[in-house]
LUMMAR-812243 format. One record per residue (C-alpha): x, y, z; residue in one letter. Coordinates in nm, 2 decimals. Layout:
% LUMMAR-812243
     px     py     pz residu
      X      Y      Z      a
...
This chain:
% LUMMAR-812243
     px     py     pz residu
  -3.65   9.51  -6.52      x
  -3.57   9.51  -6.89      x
  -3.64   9.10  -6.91      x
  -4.00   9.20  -6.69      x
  -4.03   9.41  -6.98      x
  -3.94   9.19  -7.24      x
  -4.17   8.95  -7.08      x
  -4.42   9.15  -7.06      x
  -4.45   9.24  -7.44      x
  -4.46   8.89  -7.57      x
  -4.74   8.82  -7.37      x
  -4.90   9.13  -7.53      x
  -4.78   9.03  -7.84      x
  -4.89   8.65  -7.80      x
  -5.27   8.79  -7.68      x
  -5.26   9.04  -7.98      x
  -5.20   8.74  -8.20      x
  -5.46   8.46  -8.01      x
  -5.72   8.77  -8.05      x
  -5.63   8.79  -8.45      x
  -5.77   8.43  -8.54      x
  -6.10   8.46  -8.46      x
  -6.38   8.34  -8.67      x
  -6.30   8.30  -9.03      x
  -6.57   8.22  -9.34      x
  -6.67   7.86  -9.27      x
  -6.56   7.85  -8.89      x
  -6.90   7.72  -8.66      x
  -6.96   8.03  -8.40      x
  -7.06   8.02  -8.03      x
  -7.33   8.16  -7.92      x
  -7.32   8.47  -7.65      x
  -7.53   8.66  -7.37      x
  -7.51   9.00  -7.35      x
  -7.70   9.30  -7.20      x
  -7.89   9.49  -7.43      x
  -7.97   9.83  -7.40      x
  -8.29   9.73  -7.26      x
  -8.17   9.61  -6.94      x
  -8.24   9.27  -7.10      x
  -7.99   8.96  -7.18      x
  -8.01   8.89  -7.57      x
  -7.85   8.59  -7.73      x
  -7.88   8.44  -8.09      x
  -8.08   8.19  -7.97      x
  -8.34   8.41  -7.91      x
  -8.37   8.40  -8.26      x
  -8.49   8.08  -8.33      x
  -8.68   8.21  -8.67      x
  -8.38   8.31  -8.83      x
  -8.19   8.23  -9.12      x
  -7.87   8.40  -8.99      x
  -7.77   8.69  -8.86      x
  -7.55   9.06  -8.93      x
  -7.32   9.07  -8.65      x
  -7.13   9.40  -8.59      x
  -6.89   9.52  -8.33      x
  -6.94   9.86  -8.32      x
  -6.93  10.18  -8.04      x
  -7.05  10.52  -7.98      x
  -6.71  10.72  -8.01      x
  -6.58  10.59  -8.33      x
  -6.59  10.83  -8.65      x
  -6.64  10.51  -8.86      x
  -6.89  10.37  -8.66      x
  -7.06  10.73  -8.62      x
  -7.06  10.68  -8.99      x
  -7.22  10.39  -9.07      x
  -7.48  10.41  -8.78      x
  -7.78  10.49  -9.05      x
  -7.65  10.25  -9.27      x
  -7.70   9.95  -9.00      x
  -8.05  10.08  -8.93      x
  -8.11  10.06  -9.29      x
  -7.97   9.70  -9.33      x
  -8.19   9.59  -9.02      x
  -8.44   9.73  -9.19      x
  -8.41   9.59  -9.52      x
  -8.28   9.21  -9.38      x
  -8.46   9.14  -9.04      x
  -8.75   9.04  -9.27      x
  -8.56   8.83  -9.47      x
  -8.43   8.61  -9.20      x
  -8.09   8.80  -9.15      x
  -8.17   9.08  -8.80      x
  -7.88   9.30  -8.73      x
  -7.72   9.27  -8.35      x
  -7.44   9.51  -8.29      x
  -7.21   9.46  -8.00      x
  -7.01   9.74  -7.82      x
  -6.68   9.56  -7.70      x
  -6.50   9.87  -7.55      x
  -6.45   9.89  -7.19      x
  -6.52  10.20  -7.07      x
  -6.30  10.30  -6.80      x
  -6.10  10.38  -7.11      x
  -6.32  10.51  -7.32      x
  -6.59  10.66  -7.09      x
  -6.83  10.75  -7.44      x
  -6.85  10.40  -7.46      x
  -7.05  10.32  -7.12      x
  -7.34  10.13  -7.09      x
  -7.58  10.45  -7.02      x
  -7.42  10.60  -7.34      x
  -7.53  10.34  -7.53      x
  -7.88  10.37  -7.41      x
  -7.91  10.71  -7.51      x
  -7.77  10.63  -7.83      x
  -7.96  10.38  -7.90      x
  -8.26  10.63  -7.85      x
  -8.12  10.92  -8.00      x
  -8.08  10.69  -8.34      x
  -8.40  10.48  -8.26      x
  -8.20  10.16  -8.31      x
  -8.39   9.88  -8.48      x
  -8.16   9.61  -8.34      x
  -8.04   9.52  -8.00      x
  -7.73   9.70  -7.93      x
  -7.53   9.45  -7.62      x
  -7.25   9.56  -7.42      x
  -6.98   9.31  -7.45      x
  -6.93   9.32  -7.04      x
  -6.58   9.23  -6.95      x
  -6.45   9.20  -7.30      x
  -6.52   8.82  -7.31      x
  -6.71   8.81  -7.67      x
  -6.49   9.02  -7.93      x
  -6.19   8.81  -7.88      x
  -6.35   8.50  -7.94      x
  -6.48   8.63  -8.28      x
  -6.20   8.81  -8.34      x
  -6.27   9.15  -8.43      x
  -6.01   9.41  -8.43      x
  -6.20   9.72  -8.51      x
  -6.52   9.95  -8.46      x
  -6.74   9.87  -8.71      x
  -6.59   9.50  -8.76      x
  -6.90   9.29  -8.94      x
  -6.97   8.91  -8.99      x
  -7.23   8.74  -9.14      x
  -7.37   8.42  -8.99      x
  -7.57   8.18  -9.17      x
  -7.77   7.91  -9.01      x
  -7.69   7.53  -9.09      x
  -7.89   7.29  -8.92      x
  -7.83   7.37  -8.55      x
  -7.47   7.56  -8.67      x
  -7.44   7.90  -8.73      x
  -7.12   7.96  -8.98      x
  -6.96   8.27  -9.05      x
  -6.99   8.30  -9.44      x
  -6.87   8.70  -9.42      x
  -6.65   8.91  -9.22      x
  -6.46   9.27  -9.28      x
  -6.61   9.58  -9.38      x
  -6.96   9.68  -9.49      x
  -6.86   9.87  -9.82      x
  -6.62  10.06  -9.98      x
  -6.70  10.43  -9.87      x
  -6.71  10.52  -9.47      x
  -6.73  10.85  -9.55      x
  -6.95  10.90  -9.79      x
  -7.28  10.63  -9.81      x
  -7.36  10.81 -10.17      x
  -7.04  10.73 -10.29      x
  -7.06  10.36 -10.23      x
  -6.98  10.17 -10.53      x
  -6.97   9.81 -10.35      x
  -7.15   9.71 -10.07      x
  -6.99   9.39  -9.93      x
  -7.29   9.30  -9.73      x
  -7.56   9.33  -9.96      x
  -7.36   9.15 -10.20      x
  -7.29   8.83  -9.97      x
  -7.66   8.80  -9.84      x
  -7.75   8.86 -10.21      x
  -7.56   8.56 -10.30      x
  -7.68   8.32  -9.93      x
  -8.03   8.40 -10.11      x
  -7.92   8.23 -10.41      x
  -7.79   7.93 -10.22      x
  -7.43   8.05 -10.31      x
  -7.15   8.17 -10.09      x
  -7.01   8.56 -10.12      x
  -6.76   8.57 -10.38      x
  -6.60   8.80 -10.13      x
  -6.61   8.64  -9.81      x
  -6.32   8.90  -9.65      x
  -6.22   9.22  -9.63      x
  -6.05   9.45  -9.41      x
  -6.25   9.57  -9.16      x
  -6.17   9.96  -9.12      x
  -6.24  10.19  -8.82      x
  -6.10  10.23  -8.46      x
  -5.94   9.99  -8.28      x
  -6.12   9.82  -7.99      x
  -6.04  10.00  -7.64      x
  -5.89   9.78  -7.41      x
  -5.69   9.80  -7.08      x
């Protein structure tokens, strides 16, 4: 039993790690298809207009991602028509975390009126490719050619609790900088909020 045991943790462990490495600044990112809130399957390439792209994992249940739910409106809003749309992905599964269900997402996604498509990351098959670890975890894509490369990845700024208090905002400030034809001078930082539910 206790080498089953034993065995069984460093597998955990081993996942826990492969799941860490994700997509770093400069890695070239797949492309996924997911189920929008909609009914319907949206994928990045439905985007062929634009420059790049806010990805976000993010869920209903999470106080951090509760938090910043105006604030991704507002940077939809303020980037989808300047070539860099929001899509936020929920990767929780929800036989653990039944808030997180698909038909709870549709409802949020009403309540809030969601300016972006909000996918359910069926199966859990997306977030460990990229990597993310938390709800809200964000990346920035950029479009290079027929490559889309991570350029930003961690938080969105440096107050969840409080968008009045932000002093930095580590989103506007690296798709400031993409505009100039520079990259961020802050291309990571910790992504903070709830871990990702998972069997």
């Amino acid at each position: 039993m206790k080498k089953r045991a034993l065995f069984s943790i460093i597998v955990m462990a081993a996942t826990v790690a492969a799941f860490a490495q994700g997509y770093k600044p400069g890695d070239v990112v797949s492309d996924f298809r997911l189920k929008n809130v909609d009914g319907k399957m949206v994928s990045m390439a439905d985007f062929p207009e634009a420059k790049g792209f806010i990805i976000t994992f993010t869920c209903n249940h999470c106080p951090y991602a509760v938090a910043y739910q105006d604030r991704l409106i507002d940077l939809d809003k303020k980037y989808k028509g300047q070539g860099f749309p929001v899509i936020a992905i929920n990767p929780n599964d929800p036989e653990v975390e039944p808030r997180d269900s698909f038909d709870n997402m549709v409802a949020r996604a009403g309540e809030k009126g969601y300016t972006f498509p909000y996918l359910h990351d069926e199966g859990q098959k997306v977030y460990p490719v990229w990597g993310a670890t938390h709800t809200p975890h964000m990346y920035i894509v950029k479009r290079e050619g027929k490559e889309l490369k991570v350029v930003y990845t961690g938080t969105i700024d440096n107050n969840w609790r409080d968008a009045s208090a932000v002093t930095v905002n580590y989103i506007d400030n690296a798709i400031g900088a993409l505009k100039e034809g520079k990259a961020p001078e802050q291309p990571t930082t910790r992504a903070i909020g709830c871990t990702i539910k998972t069997k």
